[in-house]
PDB file of N, CA, C and O in Angstrom:
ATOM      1  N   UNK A   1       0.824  -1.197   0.000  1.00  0.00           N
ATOM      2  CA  UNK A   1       0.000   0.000   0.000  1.00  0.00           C
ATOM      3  C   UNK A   1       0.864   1.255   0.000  1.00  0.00           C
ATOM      4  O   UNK A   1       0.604   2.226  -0.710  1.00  0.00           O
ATOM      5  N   UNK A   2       1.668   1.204   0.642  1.00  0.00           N
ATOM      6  CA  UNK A   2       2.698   2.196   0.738  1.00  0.00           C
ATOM      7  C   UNK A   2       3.369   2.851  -0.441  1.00  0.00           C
ATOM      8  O   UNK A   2       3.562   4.029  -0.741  1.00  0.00           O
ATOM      9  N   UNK A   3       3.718   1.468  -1.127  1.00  0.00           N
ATOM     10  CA  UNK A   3       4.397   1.837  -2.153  1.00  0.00           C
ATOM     11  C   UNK A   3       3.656   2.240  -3.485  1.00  0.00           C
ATOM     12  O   UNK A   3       4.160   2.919  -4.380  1.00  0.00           O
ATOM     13  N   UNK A   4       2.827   1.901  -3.481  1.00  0.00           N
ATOM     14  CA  UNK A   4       1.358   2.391  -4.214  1.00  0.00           C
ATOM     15  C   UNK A   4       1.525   3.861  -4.049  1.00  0.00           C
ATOM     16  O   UNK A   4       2.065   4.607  -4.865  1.00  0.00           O
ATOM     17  N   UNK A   5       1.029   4.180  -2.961  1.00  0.00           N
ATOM     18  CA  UNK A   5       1.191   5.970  -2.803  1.00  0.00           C
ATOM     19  C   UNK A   5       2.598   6.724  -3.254  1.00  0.00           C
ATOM     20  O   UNK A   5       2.668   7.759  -3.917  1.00  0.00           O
ATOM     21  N   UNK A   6       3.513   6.078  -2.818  1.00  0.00           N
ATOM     22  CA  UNK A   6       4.803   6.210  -3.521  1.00  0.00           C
ATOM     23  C   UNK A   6       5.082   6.477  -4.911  1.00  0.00           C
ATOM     24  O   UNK A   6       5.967   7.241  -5.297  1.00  0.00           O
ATOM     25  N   UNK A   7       4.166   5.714  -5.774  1.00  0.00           N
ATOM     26  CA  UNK A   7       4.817   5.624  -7.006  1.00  0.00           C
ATOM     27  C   UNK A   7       3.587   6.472  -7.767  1.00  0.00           C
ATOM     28  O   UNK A   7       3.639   6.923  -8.911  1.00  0.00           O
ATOM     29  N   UNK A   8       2.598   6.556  -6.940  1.00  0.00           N
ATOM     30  CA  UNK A   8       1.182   7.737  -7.415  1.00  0.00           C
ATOM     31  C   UNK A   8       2.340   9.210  -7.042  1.00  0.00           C
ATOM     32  O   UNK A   8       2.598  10.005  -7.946  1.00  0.00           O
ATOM     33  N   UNK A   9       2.766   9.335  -6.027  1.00  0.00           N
ATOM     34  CA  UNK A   9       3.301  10.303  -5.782  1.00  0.00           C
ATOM     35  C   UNK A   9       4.544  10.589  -6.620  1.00  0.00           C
ATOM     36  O   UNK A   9       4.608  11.744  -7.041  1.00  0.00           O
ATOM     37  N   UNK A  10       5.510   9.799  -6.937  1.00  0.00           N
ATOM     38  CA  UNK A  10       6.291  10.181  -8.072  1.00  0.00           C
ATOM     39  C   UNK A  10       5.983  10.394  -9.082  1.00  0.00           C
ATOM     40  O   UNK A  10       6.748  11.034  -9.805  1.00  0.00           O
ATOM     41  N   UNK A  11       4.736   9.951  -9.561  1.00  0.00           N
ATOM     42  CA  UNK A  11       3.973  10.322 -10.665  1.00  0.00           C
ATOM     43  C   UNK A  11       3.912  11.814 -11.007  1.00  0.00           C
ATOM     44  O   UNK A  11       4.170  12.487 -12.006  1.00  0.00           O
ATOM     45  N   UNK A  12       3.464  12.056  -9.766  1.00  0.00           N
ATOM     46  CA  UNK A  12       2.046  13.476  -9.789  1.00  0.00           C
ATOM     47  C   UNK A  12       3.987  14.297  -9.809  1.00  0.00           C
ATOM     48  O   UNK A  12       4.063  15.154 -10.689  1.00  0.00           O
ATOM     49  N   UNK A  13       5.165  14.129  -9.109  1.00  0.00           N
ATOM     50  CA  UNK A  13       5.901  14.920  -9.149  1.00  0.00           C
ATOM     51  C   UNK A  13       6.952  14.797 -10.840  1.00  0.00           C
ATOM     52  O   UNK A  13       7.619  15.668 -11.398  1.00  0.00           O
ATOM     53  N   UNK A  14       6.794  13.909 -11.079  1.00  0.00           N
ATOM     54  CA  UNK A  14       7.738  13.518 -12.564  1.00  0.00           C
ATOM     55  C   UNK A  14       6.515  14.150 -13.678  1.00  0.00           C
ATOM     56  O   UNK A  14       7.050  14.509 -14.727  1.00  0.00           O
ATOM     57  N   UNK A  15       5.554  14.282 -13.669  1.00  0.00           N
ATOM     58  CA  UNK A  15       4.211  15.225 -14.647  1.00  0.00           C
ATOM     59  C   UNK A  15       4.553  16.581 -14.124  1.00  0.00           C
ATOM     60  O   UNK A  15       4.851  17.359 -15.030  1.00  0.00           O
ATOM     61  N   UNK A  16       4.607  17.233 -12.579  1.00  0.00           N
ATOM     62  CA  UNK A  16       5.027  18.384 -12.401  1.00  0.00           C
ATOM     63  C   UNK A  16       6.030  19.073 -13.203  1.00  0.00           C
ATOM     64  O   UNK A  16       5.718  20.005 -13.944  1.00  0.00           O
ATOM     65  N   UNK A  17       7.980  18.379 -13.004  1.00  0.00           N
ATOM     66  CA  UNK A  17       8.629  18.587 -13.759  1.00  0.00           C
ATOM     67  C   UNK A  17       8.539  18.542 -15.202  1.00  0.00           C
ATOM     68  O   UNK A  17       9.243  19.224 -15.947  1.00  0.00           O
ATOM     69  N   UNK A  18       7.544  17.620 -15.621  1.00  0.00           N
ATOM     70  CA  UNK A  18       7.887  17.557 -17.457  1.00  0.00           C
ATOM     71  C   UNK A  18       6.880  19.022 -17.622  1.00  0.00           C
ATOM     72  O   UNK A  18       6.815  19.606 -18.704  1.00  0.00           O
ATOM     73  N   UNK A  19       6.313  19.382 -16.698  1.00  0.00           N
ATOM     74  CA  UNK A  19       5.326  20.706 -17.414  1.00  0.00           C
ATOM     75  C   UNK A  19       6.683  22.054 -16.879  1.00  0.00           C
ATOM     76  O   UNK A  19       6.683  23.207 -17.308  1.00  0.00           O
ATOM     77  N   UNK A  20       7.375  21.669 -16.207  1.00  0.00           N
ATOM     78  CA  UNK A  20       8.005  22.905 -15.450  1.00  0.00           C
ATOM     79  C   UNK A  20       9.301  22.832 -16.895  1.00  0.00           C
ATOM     80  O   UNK A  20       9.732  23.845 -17.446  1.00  0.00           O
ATOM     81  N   UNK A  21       9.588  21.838 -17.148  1.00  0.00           N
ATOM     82  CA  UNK A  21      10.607  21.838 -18.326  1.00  0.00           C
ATOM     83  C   UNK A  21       9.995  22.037 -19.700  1.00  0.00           C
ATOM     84  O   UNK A  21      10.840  22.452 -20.493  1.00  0.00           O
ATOM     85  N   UNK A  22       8.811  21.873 -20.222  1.00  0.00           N
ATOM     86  CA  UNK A  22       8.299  22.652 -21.157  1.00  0.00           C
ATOM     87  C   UNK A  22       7.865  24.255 -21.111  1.00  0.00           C
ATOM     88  O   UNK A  22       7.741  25.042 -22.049  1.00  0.00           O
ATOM     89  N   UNK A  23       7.677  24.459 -19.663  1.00  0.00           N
ATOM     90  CA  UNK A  23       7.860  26.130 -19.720  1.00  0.00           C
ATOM     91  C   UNK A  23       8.429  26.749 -19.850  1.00  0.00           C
ATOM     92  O   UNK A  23       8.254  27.869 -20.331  1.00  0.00           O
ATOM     93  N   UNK A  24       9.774  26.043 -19.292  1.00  0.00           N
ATOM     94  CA  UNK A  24      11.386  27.036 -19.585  1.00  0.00           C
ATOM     95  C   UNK A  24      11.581  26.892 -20.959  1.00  0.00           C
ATOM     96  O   UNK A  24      12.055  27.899 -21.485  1.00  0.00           O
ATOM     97  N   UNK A  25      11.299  25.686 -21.912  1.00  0.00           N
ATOM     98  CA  UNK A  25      12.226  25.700 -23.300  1.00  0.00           C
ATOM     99  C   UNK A  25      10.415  26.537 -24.687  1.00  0.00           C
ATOM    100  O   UNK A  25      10.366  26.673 -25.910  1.00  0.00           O
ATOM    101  N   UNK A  26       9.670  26.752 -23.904  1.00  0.00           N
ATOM    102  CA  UNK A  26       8.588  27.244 -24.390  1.00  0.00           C
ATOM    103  C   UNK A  26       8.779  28.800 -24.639  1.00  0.00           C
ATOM    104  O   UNK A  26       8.966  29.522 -23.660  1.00  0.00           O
ATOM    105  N   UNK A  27       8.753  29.165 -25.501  1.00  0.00           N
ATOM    106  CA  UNK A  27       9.059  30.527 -26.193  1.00  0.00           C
ATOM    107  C   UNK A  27       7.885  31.367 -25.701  1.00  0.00           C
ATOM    108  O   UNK A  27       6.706  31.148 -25.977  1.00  0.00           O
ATOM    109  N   UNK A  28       8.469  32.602 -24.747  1.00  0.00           N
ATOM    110  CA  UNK A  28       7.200  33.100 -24.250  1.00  0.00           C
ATOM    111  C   UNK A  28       6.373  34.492 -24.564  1.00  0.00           C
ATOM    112  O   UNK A  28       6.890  35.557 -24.227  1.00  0.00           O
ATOM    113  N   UNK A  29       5.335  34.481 -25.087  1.00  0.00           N
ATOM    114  CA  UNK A  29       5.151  35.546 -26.054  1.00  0.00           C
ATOM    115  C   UNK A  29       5.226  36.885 -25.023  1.00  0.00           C
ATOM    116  O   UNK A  29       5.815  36.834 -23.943  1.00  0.00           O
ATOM    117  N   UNK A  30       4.756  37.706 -25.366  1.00  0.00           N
ATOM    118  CA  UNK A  30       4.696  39.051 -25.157  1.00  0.00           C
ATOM    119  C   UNK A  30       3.571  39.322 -24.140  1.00  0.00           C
ATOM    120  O   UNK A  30       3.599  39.899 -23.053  1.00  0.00           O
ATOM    121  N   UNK A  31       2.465  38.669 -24.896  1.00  0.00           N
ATOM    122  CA  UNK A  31       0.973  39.411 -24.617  1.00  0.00           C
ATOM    123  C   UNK A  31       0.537  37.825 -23.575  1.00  0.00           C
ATOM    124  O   UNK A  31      -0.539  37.238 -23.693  1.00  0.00           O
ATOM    125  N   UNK A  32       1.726  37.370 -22.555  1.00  0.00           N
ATOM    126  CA  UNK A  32       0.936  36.197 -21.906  1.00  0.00           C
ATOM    127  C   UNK A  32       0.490  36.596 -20.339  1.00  0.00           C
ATOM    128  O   UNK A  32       0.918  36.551 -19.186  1.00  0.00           O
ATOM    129  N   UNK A  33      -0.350  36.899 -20.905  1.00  0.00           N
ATOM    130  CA  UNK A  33      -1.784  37.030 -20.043  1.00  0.00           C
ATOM    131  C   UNK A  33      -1.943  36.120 -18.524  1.00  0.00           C
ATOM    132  O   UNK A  33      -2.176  36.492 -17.374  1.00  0.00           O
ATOM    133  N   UNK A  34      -1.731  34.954 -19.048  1.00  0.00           N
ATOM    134  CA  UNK A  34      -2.069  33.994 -17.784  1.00  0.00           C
ATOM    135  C   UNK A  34      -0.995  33.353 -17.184  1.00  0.00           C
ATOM    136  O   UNK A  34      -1.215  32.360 -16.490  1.00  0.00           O
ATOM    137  N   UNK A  35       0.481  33.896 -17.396  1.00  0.00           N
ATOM    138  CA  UNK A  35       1.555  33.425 -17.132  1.00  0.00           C
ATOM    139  C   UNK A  35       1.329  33.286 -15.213  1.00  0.00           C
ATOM    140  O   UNK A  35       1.765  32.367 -14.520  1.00  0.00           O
ATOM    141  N   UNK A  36       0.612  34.372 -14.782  1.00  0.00           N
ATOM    142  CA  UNK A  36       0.373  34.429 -12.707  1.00  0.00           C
ATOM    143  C   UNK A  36      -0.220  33.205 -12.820  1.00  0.00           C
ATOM    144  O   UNK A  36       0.348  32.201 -12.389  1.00  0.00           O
ATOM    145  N   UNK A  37      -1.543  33.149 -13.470  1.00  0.00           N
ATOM    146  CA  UNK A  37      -2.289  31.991 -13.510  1.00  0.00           C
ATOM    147  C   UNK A  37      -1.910  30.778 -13.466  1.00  0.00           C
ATOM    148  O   UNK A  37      -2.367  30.146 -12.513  1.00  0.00           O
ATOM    149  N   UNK A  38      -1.118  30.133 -14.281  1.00  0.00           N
ATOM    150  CA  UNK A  38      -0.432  29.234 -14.503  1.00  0.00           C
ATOM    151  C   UNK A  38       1.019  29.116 -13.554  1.00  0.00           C
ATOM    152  O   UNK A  38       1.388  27.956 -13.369  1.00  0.00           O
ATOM    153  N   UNK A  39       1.798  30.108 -12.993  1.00  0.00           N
ATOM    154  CA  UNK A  39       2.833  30.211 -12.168  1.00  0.00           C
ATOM    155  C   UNK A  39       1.828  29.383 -10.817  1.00  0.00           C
ATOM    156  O   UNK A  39       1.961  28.248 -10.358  1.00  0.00           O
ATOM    157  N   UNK A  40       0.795  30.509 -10.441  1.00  0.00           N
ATOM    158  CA  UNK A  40       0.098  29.778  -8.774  1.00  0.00           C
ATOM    159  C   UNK A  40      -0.337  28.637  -9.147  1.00  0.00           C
ATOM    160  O   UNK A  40      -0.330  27.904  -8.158  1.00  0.00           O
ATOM    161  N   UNK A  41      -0.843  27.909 -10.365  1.00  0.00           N
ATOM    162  CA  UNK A  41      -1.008  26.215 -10.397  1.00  0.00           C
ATOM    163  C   UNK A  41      -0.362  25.446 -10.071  1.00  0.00           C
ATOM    164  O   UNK A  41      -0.604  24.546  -9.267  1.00  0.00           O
ATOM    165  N   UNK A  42       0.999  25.761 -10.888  1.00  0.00           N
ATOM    166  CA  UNK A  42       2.063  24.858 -10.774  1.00  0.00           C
ATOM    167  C   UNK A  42       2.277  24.966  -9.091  1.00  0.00           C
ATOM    168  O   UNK A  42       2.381  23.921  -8.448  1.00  0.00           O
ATOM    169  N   UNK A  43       2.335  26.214  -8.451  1.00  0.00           N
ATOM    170  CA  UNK A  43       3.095  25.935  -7.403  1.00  0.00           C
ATOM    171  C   UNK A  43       2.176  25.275  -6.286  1.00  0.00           C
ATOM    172  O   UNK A  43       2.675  24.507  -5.464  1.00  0.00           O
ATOM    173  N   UNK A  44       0.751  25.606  -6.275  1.00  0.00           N
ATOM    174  CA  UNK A  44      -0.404  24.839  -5.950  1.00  0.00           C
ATOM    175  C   UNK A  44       0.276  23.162  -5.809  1.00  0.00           C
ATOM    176  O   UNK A  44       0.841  22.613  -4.863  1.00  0.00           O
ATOM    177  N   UNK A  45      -0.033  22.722  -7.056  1.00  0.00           N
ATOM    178  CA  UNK A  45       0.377  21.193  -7.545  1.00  0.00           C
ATOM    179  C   UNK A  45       1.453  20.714  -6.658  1.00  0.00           C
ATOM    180  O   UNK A  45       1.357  19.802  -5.836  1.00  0.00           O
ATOM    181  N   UNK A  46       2.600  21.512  -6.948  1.00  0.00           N
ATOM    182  CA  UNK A  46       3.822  21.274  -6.197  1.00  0.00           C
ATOM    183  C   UNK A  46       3.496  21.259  -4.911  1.00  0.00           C
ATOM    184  O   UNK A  46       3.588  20.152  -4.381  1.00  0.00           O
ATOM    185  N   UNK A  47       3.064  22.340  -4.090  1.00  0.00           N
ATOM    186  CA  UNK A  47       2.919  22.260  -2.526  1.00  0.00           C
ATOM    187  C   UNK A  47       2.147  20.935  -2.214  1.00  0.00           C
ATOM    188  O   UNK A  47       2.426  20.431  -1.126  1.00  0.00           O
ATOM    189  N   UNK A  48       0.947  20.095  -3.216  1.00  0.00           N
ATOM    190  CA  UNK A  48       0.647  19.494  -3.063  1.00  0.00           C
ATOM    191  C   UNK A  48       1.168  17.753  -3.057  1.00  0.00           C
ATOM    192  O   UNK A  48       0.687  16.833  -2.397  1.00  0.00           O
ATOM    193  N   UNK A  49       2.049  17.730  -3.816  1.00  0.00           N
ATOM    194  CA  UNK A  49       3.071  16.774  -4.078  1.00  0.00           C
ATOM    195  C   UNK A  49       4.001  16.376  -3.030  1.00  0.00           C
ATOM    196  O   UNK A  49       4.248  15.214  -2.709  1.00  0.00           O
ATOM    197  N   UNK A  50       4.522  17.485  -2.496  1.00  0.00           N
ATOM    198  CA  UNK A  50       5.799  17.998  -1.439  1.00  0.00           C
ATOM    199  C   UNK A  50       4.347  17.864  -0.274  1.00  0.00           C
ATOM    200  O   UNK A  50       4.589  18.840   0.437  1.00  0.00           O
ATOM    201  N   UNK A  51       3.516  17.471   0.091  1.00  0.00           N
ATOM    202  CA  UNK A  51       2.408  17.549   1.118  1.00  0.00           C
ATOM    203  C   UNK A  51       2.128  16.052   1.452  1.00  0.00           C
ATOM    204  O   UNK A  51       2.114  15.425   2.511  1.00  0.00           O
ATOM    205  N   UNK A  52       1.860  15.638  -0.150  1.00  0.00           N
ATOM    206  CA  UNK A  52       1.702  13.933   0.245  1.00  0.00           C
ATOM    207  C   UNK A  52       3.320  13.230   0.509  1.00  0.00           C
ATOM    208  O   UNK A  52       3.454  12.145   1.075  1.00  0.00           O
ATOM    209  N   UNK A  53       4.134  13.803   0.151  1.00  0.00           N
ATOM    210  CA  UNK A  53       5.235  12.882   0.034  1.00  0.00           C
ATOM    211  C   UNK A  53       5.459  12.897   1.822  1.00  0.00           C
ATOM    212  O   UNK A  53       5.779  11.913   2.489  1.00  0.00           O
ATOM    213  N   UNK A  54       5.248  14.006   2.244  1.00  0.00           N
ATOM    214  CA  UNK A  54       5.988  13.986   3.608  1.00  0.00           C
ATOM    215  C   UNK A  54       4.622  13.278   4.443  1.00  0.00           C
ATOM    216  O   UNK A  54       4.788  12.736   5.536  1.00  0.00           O
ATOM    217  N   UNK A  55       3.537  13.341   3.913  1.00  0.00           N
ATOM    218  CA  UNK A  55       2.532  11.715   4.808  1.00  0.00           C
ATOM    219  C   UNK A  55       2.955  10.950   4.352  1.00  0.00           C
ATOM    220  O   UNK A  55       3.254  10.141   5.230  1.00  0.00           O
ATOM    221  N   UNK A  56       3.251  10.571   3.348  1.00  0.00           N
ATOM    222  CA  UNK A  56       3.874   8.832   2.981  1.00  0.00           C
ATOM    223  C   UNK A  56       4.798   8.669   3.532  1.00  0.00           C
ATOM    224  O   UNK A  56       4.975   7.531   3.965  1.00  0.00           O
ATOM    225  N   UNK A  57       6.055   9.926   3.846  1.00  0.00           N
ATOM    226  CA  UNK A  57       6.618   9.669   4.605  1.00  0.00           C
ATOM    227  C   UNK A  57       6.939   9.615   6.268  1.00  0.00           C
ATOM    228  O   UNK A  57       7.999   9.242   6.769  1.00  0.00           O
ATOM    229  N   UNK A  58       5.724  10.094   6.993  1.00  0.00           N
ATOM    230  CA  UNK A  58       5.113  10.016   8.298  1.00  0.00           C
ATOM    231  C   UNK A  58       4.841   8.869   8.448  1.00  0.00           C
ATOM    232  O   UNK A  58       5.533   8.117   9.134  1.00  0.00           O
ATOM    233  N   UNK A  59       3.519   8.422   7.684  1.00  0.00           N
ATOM    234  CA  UNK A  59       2.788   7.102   7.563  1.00  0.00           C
ATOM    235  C   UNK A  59       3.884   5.921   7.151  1.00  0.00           C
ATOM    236  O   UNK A  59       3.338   4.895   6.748  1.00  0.00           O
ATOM    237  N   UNK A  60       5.066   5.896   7.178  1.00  0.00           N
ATOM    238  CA  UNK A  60       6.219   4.766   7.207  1.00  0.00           C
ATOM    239  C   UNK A  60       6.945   4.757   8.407  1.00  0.00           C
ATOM    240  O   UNK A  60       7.382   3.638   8.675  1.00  0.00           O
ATOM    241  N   UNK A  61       7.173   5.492   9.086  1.00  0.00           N
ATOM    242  CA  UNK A  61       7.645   5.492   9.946  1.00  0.00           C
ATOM    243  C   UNK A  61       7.083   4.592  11.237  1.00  0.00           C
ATOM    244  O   UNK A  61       7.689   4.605  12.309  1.00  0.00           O
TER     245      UNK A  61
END
């Protein structure tokens, strides 16, 4: 079970990075509008990632 959450959780963080590495090599226009928008998601997501990892890692102990 553990490791289940584990590997859901590397998931949700290895999809984080592949979107955080298409933003940097993503050519960024001028007129981008929703760049805040999209900055507080990602970091949303992330806090959320970095949230379960440290219960999976409580819940092992």
């Amino acid at each position: 079970m553990i490791e289940q959450r584990f590997i859901v959780a590397i998931g949700r963080i290895e999809r984080a990075l592949s979107r955080i590495e298409k933003s940097a090599i993503a050519p960024v226009s001028a007129g981008d509008h929703d760049l805040a928008e999209r900055h507080e998601r990602l970091k949303s997501e992330t806090l959320m990632a970095i949230q379960d990892l440290d219960k999976i890692l409580a819940d092992a102990r």
